[in-house]
C-alpha positions in Angstrom: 0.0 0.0 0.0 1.1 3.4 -0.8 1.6 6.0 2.1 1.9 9.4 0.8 4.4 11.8 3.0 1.4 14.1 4.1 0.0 11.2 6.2 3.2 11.0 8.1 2.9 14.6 8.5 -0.4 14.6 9.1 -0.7 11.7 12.0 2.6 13.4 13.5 1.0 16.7 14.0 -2.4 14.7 15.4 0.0 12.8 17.8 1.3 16.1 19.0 -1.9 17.9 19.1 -3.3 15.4 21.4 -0.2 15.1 23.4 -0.1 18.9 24.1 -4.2 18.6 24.6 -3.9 16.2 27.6 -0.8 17.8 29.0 -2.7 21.2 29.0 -5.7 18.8 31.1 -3.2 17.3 33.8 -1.5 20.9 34.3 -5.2 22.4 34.7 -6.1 20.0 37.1 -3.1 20.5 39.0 -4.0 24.6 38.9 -7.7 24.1 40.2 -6.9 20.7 42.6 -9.7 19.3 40.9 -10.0 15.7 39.7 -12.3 17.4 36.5 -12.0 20.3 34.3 -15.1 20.0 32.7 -18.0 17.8 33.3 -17.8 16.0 29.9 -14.9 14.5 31.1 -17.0 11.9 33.4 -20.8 13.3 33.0 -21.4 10.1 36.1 -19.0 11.9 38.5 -19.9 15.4 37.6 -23.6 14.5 38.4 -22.8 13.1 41.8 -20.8 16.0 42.8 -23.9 18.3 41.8 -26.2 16.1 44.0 -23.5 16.4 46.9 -23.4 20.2 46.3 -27.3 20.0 46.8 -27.3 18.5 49.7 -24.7 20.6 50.9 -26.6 23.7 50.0 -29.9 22.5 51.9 -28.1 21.8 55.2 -26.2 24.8 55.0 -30.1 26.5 54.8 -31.0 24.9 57.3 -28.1 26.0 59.5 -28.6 29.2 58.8 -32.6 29.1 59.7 -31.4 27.2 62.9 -29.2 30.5 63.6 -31.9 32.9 63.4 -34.1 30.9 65.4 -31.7 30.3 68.0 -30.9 34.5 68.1 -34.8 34.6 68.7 -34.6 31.7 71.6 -31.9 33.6 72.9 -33.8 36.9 73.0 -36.7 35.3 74.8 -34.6 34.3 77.6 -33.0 37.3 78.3 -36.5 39.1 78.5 -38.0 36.2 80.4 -34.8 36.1 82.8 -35.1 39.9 83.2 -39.1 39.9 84.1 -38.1 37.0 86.4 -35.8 39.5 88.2 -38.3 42.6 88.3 -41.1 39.9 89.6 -38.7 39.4 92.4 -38.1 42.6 93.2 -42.0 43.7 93.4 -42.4 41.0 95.5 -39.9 42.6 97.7 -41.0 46.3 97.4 -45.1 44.7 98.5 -44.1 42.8 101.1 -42.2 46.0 102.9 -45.6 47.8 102.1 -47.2 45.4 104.3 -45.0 46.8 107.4 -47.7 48.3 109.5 -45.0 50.8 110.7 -44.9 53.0 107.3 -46.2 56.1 106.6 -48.1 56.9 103.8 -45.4 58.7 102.2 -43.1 55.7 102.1 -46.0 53.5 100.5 -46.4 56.3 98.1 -42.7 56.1 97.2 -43.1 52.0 97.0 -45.9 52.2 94.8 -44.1 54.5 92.1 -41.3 52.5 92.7 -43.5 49.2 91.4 -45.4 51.5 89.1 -42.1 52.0 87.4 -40.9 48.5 87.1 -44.7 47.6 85.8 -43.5 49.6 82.5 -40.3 47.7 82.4 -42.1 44.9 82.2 -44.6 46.1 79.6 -41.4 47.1 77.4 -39.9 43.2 78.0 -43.3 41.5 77.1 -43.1 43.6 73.9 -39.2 43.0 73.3 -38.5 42.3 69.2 -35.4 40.2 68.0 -32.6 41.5 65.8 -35.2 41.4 62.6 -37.9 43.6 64.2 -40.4 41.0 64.7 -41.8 40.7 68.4 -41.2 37.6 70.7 -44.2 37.0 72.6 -47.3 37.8 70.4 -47.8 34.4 68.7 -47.5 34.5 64.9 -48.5 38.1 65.2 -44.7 39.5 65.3 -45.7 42.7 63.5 -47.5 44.8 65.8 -46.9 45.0 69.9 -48.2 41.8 71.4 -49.1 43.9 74.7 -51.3 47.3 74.4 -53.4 49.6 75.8 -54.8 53.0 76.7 -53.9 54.8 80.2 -53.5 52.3 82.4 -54.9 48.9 80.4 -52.5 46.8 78.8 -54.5 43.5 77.5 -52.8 41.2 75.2 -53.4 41.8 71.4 -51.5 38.9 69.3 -52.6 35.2 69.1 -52.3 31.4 70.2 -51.0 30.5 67.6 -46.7 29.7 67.9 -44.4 28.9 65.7 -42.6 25.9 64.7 -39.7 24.9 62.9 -39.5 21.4 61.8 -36.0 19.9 61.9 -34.3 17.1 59.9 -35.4 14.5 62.6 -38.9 15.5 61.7 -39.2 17.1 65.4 -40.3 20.6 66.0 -39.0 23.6 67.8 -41.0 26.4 69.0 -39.7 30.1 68.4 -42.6 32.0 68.6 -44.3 32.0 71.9 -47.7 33.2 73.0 -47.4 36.2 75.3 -50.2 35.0 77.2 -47.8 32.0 78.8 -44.9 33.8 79.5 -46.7 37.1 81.3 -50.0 34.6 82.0 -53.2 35.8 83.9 -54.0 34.4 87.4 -56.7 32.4 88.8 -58.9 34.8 91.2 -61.8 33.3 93.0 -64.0 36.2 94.4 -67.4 34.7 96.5 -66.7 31.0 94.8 -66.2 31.9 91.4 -63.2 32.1 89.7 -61.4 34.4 87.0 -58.9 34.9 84.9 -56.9 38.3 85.5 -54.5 39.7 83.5 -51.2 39.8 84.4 -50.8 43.6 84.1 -53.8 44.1 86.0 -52.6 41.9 89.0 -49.5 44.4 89.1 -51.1 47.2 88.7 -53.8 45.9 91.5 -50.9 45.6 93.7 -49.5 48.8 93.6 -52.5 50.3 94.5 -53.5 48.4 97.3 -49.7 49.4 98.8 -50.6 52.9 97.4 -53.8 53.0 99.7 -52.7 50.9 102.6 -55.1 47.9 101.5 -53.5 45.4 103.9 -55.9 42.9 102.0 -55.6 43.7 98.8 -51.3 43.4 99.2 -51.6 39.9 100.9 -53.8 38.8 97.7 -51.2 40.4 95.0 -48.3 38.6 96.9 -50.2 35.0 96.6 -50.9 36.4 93.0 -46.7 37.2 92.1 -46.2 33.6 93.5 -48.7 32.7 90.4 -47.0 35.1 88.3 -43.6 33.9 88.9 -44.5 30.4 88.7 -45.6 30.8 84.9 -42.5 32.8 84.5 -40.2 29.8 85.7 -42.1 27.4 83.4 -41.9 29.5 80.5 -38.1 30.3 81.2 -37.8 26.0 81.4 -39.9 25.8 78.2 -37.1 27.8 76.6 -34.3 26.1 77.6 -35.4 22.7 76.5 -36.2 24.6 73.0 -32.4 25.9 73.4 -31.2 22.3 74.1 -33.1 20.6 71.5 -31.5 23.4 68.6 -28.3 22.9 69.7 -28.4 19.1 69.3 -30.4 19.6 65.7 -27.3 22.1 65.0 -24.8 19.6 66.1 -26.8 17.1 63.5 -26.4 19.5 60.5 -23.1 20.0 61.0 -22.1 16.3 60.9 -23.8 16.2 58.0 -22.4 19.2 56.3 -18.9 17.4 57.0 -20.0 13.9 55.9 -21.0 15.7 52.5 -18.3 17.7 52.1 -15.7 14.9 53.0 -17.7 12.4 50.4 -17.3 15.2 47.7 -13.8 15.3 48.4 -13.3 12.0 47.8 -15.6 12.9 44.5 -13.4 16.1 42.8 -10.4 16.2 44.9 -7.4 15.6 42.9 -4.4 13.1 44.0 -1.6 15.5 43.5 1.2 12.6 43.7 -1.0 10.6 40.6 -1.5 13.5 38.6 2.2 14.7 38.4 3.4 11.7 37.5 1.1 11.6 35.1 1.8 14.8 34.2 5.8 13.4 33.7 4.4 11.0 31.4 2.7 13.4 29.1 5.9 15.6 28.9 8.1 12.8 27.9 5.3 11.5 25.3 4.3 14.8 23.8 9.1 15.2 23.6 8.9 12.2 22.2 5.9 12.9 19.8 7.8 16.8 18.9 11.1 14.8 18.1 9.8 11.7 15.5 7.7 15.0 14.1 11.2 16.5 13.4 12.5 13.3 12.3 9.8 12.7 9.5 9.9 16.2 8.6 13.5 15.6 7.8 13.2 13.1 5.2 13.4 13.4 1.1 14.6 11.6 -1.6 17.9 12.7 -0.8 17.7 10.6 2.7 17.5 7.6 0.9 19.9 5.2 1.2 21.3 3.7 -2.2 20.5 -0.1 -3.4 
């Protein structure tokens, strides 16, 4: 069969082409530390790395929802632990106004005293996280859970919390009804019994010390012990809800680095194997450039004589 010179030249330059082509791959791939350059190279490996990447993506989401919820857990614990503190200390301002010995004056100076700390605790009942949204209103986080004209402050948001369901399908509560952390109190006047706001139960108190009502100050101080009680609760409620997010949080973050250490195995590249492969290519693609040179040597002249 007859070879013409311009296939020698030809397959020579193909041989070179292609040599160069999967040096310029290796040397990429050493650049980036990446097993591909382009997903054509193994479509089945590319498409596993993108589902990884999902996956990735999604916990990393969730992370970041667990975050926010746990700023707002957070937030409801520092106002619950600070209302716990200001219950305390109006427990201690009514029972000095129960002291027979004081004057009027001093129960005056009591009362504003509690009056005072009453509106601290209407500011912490309507406390807002970093976002804006308020903490104790139910899923009504837009407007101030607690309001009123003058004097009356009766709850204005709902029942209605908020849940966040986590990867082990179990749910934490962010959004808390206002109307369990500053609850009413059970009152039974003549046998029957009623529900009185917590604000009013404060504000009844300060009065009775106000006017002397020796009565009226032994019934708020049975009513703080209420008061407090649902505080303590609520403050417990929180803390499991605390407890619980930072186990989910420990979860997603095992996952995150089981992901990320399966798509390492998936696109890392093995430095040590790709060098040498990289030697390889260098001495073919010499090897390739020098029989090029050879071929593109030879003419008739070359020929040896018969």
């Amino acid at each position: 069969m007859k070879v013409s010179t311009s296939y020698f030249y030809d397959r020579s330059t193909l041989g070179i082409t292609e040599a160069q082509g999967r040096l310029a791959t290796t040397q990429a791939k050493l650049a980036s530390g990446k097993q591909l350059v382009a997903p054509s190279e193994d479509p089945d490996r590319a498409l596993a790395i993108d589902r990884v990447n999902g996956a990735i993506a999604s916990q990393e989401a969730l992370r970041e929802r667990l975050d926010t919820v746990r700023a707002r857990i957070d937030a409801q614990e520092t106002a619950l632990g600070s209302a716990s503190s200001i219950l305390a200390r109006i427990k201690e301002l009514a029972l000095r106004g129960v002291d027979d010995t004081l004057s009027p004056s001093n129960r005056d100076a009591i009362a504003l005293e509690m009056e005072l700390l009453r509106e601290q605790m209407v500011t912490l009942a309507n406390s807002r996280d970093d976002g804006g949204a308020y903490l104790f209103g139910g899923s009504a986080v837009g407007a101030p859970p607690f309001q009123g004209e003058g004097d009356a402050v009766s709850y204005q948001g709902d029942q209605t919390p908020g849940w966040l369901v986590n990867g082990s399908q179990q749910l934490l509560e962010f959004n808390r009804a206002g109307t369990a952390a500053f609850s009413r109190v059970v009152r039974t006047t003549e046998g029957v019994a009623q529900g009185v706001p917590f604000f009013d139960v404060l504000d009844q108190l300060a009065a009775a010390v106000r006017g002397s009502d020796r009565s009226g100050m032994q019934r708020g101080l049975g009513e703080l012990d209420q008061l407090a009680r649902a505080n303590t609760i609520a403050l417990v409620e929180i803390g499991a809800s605390g407890a619980a997010l930072d186990n989910q949080v420990s979860l997603v973050e095992e996952s995150v680095l089981r992901l990320k250490t399966a798509r390492s195995g998936l696109e890392d590249l093995d430095y040590a194997q790709a060098i040498a492969a990289m030697n390889k290519e260098m001495t073919s693609l010499q090897a390739a450039i020098t029989s090029f040179g050879k071929i593109a040597q030879l003419n008739l002249f070359n020929l040896v004589d018969i």
